[in-house]
C-alpha positions in Angstrom: -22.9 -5.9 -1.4 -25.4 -8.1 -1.8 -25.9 -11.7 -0.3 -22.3 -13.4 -1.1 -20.9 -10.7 -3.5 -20.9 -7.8 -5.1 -24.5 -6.2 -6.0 -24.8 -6.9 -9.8 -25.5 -3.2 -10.7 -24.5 -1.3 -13.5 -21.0 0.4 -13.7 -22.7 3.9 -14.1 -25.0 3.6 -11.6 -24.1 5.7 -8.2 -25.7 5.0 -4.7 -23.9 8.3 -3.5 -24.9 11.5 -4.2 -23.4 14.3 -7.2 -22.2 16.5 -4.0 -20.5 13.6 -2.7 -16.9 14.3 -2.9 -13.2 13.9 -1.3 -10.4 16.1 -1.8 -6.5 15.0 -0.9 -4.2 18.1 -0.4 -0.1 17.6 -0.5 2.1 20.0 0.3 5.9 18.1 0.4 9.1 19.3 1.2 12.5 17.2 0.8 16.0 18.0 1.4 18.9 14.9 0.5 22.6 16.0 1.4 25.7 13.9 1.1 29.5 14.3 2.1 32.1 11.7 1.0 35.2 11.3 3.6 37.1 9.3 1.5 36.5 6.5 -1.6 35.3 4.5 1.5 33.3 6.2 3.8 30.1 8.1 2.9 27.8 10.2 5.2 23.8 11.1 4.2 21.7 12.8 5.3 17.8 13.0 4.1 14.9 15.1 5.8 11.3 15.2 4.5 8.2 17.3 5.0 4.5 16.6 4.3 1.5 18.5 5.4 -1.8 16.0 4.5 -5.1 17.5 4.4 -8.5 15.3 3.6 -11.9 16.9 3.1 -14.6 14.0 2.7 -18.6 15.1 2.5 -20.1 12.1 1.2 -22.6 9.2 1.9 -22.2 5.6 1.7 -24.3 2.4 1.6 -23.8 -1.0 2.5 -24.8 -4.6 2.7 -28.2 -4.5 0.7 -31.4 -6.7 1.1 -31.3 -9.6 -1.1 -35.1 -9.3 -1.4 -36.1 -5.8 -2.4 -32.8 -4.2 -3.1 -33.0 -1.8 -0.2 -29.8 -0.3 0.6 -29.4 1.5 4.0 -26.7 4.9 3.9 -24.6 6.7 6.4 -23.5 10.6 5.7 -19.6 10.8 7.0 -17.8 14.4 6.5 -14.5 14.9 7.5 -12.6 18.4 8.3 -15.5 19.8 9.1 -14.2 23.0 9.6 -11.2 23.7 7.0 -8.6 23.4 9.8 -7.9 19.8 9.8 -3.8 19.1 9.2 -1.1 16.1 9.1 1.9 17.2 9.5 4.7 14.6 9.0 8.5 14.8 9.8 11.4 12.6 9.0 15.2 13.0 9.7 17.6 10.2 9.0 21.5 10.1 9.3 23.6 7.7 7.7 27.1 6.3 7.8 28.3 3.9 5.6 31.6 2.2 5.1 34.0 0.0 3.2 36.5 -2.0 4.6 38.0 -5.6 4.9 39.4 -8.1 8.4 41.6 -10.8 7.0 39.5 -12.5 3.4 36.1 -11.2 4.7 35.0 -7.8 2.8 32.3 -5.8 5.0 29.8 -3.3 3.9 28.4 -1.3 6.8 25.7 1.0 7.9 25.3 2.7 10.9 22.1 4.8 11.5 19.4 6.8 13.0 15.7 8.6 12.2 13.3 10.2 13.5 10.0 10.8 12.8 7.1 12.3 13.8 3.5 13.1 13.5 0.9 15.8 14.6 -2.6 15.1 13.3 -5.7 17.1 13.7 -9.1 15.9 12.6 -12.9 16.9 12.6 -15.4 14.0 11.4 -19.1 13.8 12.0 -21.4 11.0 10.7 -21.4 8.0 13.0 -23.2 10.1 15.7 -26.9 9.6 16.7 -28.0 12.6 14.4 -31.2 10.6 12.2 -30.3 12.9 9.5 -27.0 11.4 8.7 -28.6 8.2 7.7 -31.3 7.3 5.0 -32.3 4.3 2.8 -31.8 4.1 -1.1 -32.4 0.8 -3.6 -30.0 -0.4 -5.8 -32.5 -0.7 -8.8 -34.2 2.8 -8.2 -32.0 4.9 -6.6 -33.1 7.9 -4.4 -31.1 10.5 -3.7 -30.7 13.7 -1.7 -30.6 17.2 -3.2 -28.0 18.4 -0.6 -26.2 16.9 2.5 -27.1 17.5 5.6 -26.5 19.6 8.0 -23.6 19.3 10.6 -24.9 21.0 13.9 -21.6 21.5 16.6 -22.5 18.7 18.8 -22.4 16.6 15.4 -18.4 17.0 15.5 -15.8 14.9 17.3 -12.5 16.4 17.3 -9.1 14.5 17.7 -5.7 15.3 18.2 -2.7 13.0 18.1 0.8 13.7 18.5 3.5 10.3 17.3 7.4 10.7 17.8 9.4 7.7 16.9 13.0 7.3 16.5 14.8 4.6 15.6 18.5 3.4 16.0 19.9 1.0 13.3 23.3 -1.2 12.1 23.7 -3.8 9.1 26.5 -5.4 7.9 27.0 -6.9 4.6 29.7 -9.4 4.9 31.0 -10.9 1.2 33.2 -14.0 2.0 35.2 -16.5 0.2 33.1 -19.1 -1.9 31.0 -16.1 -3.8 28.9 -16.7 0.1 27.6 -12.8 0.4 25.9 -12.5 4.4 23.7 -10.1 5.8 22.6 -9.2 9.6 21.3 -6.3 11.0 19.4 -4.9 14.1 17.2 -1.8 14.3 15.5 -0.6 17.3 12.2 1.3 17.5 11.0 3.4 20.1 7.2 5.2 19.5 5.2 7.1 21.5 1.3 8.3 21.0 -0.8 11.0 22.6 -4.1 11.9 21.5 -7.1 13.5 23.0 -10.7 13.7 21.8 -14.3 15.9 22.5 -17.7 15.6 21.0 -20.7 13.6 21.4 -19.1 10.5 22.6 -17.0 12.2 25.7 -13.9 14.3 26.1 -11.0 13.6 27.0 -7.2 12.6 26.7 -6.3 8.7 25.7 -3.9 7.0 27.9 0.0 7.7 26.8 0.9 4.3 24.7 4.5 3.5 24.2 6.3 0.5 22.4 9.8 -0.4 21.8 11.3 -3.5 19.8 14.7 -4.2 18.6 13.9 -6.4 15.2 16.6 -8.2 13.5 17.1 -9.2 10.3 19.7 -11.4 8.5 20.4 -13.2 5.1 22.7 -15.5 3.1 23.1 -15.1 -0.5 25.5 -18.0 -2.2 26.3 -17.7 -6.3 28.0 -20.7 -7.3 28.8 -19.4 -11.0 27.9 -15.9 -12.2 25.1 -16.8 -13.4 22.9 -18.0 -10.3 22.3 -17.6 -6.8 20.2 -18.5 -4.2 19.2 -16.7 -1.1 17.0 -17.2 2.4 16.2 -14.5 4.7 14.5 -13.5 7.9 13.4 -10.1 8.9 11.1 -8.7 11.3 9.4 -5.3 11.3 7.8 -3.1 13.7 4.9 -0.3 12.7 4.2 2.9 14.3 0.4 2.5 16.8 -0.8 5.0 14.8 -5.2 4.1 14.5 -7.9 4.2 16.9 -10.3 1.9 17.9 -13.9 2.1 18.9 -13.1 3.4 22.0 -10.8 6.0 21.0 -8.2 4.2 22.4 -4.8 3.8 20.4 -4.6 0.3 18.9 -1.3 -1.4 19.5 2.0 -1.8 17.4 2.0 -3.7 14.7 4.9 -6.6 14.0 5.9 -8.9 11.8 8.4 -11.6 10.7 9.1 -12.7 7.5 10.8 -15.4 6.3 12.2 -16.3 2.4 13.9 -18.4 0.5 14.8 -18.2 -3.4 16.6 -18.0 -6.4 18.0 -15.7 -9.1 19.2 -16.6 -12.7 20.9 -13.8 -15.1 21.3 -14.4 -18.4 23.0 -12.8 -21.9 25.3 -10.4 -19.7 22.2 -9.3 -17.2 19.7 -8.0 -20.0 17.6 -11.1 -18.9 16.5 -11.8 -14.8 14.3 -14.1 -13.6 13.7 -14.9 -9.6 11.8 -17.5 -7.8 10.9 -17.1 -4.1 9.1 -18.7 -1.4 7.6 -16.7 1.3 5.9 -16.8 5.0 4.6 -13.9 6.5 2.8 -13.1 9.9 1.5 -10.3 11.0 0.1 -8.9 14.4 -1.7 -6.4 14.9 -2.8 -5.3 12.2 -5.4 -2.8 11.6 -8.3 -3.3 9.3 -11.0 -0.7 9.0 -14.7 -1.1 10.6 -17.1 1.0 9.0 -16.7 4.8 8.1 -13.6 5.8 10.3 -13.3 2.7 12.8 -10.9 0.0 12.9 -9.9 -2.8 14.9 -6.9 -4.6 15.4 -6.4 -7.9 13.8 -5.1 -10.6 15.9 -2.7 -12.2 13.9 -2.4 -13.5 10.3 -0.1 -15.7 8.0 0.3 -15.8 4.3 2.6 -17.6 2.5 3.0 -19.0 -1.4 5.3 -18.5 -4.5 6.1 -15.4 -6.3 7.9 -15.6 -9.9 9.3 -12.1 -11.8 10.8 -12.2 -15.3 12.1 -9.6 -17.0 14.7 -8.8 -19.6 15.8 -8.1 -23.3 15.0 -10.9 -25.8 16.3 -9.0 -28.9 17.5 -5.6 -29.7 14.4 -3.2 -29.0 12.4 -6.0 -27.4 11.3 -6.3 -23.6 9.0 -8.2 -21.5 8.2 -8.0 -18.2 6.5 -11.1 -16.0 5.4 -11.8 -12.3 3.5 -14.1 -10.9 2.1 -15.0 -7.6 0.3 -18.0 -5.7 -0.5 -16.9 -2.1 -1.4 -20.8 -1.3 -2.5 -20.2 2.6 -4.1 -16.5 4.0 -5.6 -16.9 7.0 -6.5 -15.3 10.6 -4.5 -17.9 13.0 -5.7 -16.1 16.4 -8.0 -13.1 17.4 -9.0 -12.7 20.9 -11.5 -10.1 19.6 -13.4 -12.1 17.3 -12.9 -15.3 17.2 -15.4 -16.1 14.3 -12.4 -15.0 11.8 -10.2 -17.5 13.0 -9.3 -19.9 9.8 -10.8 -17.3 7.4 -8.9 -16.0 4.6 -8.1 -13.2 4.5 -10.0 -10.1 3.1 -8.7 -9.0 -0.5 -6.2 -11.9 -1.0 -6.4 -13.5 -4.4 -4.6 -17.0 -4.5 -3.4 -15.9 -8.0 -2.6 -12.7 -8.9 0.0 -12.2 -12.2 0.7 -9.1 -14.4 2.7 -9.7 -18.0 4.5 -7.2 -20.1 5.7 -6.5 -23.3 7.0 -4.0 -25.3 9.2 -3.3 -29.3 11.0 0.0 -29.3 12.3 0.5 -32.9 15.9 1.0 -33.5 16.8 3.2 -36.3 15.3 3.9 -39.6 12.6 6.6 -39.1 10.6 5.2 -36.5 13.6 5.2 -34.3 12.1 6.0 -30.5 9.3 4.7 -31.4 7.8 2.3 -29.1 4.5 0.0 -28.7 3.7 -2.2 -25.6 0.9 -5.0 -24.6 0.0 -6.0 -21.2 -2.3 -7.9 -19.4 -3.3 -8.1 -15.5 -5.1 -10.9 -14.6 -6.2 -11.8 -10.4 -8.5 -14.2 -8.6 -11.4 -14.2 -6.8 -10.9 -12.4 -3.0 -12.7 -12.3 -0.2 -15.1 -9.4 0.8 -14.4 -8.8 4.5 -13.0 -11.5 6.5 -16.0 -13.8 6.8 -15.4 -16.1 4.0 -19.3 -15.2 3.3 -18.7 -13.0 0.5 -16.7 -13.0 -2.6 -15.2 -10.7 -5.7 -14.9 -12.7 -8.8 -11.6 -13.0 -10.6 -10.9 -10.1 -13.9 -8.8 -9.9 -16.1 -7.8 -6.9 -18.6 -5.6 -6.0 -21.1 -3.9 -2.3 -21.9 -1.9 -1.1 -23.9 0.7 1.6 -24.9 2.8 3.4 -27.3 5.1 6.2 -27.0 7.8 8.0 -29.5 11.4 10.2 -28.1 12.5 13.2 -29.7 15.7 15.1 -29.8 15.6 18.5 -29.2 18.5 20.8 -28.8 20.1 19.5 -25.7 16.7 17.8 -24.3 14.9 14.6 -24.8 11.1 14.7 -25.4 8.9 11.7 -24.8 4.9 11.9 -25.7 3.4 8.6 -24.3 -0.6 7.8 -24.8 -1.5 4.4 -22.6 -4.7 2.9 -22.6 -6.2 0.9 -20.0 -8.7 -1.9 -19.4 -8.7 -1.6 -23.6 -11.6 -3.9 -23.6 -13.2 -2.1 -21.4 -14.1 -4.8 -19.2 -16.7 -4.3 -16.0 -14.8 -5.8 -13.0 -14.4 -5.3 -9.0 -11.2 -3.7 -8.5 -11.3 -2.4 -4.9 -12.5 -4.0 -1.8 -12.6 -3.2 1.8 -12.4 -5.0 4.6 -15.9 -3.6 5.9 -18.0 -4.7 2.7 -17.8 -2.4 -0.1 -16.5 -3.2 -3.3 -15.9 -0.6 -6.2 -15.6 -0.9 -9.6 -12.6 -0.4 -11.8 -12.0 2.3 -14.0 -13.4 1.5 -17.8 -11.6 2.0 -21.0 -9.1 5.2 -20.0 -7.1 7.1 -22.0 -3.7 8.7 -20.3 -1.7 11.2 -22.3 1.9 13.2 -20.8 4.5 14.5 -21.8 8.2 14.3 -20.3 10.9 16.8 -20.9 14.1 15.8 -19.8 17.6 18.4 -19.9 
């Protein structure tokens, strides 16, 4: 970054290093049963395993001096020793059910989960080691041949254990007058231990534990066929599951949302468009500090429009639309910084809209053969939460063709997209701790999907 934006550097230039790298491993597991007790009554039953692994070795800059270009770096490496691990759990049983008292038709579901994660990590790089940090320039580069060095009292270890299970019951009421209601409750129960060593201190974090019930509810009225309008309300609850600067757990996250909109469906549903107001406030959320810190955030509101259109205007011809104008994004309270109060917020664009469209041919010889046009198009955003920085607005266009095939008893589909076709030089991410990256340029994408 540099003064109020991005450093205006060339999209090939690096300030890392060609060692620099990180490495995402997944190793999932997921098991879905299901057992019908009669036409009405259905029970499910889903489980899921994920062991997570990240390796990072890699050094970063930041903010950068407006006057010589000077950039100053920090070396972060994480798993340190290869036996880092995430290992993620989830159980859920479900009941749901048909039935009808008097005119009112109700459509329940009773439930439960359970989750749960264990999480070991090794990182090194904000310690007080001087060879973990360096300066570079953004006009003339200098680089290291090799990263440094990670000496054992370098290392902070962390272990975190989270179980969380929750309890849950909606009801989807359909009554006379085409008036369709929802209302649920859930109720959340999460616990965290963790426990850290290295060169800030050892030891184990006090036990945190949270609990919310969070209802939710909604009223959907559709006068004729083709129209309906809606509100809702729903609040949330997320699991505590980052540290602070401290090492202390931050806390649990909520929200409450509320909505209002409409729905039109035209020429026998091939065509849907919806209009929707929204207001959202969060608590506690966390937003990353530099390297592996974060903080919680206070709390926040957003609210403005969001538009979607999609549908079948002829025979082989699509489009898809949406559209958003987040009008108001802003910190309302922080007891930790008060500064952000009244900022917007980092990395939300007042406009932000995507369109579609695509011609699939229909018979003849070029039947299967399809062709497709888009364009993504967002506003400027703010870089950190300051209001002192900003990304500018991009757009790009991409595009896509693809052809089906018939072969035996399978279908074949060979699809080639290409994106940012222009190959336009624009800030795609951006972090709530400074740094902004650039989006891919012109890419090609082949695959090929066999279906029996």
């Amino acid at each position: 970054m540099l003064g109020n934006g991005p450093a205006p550097i060339a999209r090939e230039r690096n300030l890392g290093e060609p060692w620099s790298f990180t490495e995402d491993e997944y190793v999932m597991l997921a098991l879905n049963t299901e057992h019908d007790f009669k036409d009405r009554w259905k029970l499910r039953h889903r489980f899921n395993f994920k062991n997570y692994k990240q390796t990072i070795s890699a050094i970063h800059g930041s903010s950068a001096d407006p006057a010589t270009g000077n950039v100053g770096r920090a070396f972060f490496a994480q798993n340190t020793d290869g036996d880092d691990f995430q290992h993620n759990f989830y159980n859920a049983l479900e009941l749901t059910g048909k039935f009808a008292t008097g005119f009112v038709k109700h459509n329940i579901l009773l439930g439960g989960d359970y989750y749960r994660t264990d999480y070991r990590a090794t990182m090194a790089g904000f310690g007080s080691n001087p060879d973990f940090y360096d300066n570079s320039n953004l006009y003339n580069p200098v680089h290291r041949p090799a990263p440094p060095t990670i000496l054992p009292s370098d290392v902070t270890y962390s272990n975190s254990t989270l179980p969380w299970f929750g309890l849950y019951a909606q009801d989807q009421a359909e009554l006379p007058f085409h008036i369709h209601l929802l209302a649920g409750l859930r109720y959340d129960n999460a616990d965290m231990y963790s426990s850290s060593s290295g060169e800030f201190g050892s030891g184990r974090s006090p036990d945190t534990h949270s609990e919310r019930v969070s209802p939710r509810g909604g009223l959907v009225w559709q006068p004729i066929p083709e129209f309906s309008v809606y509100g809702s309300y729903t609040e949330n609850f997320g699991m505590p599951g980052n540290f602070g600067l401290d090492g202390q757990p931050l806390p649990a996250q909520t929200a409450d949302q509320w909505e209002v909109g409409a729905k039109t469906e035209l020429f026998d549903g091939r065509f849907t468009a919806t209009l929707a107001y929204y207001d959202l406030t969060k608590r506690n959320s966390p937003i990353a500090g530099y390297l592996a810190y974060t903080r919680a955030l206070g709390e926040a509101e957003s609210r403005g429009i969001e538009f979607d259109v999609s549908g079948e205007l002829a025979p082989g011809w699509s489009v898809i639309g949406a559209y958003s104008y987040m009008s108001f994004a802003k910190t309302i309270a922080d007891e930790t910084d008060p500064a952000v109060v009244g900022k917007r917020l980092n990395n939300a664009p007042k406009h932000n809209g995507s369109l579609w469209t695509t011609y699939q041919f229909q018979q003849g010889d070029l039947r299967g053969l399809k062709f497709g046009v888009g364009m993504q198009a967002v506003s400027q955003r703010e870089i950190g939460f300051y209001e002192t920085a900003q990304a500018p607005g991009y757009a790009i266009m991409n595009l896509m063709t693809s052809k089906d095939w018939k072969v035996g008893q399978a279908k074949v589909t060979a699809q080639l997209n290409i994106d940012n076709l222009l190959d336009k030089t624009y800030n795609a991410s951006i972090y709530s701790y400074g740094p902004t990256y650039y989006g891919n340029p012109r890419t090609f994408m082949g695959a090929i999907k066999i279906e029996y």
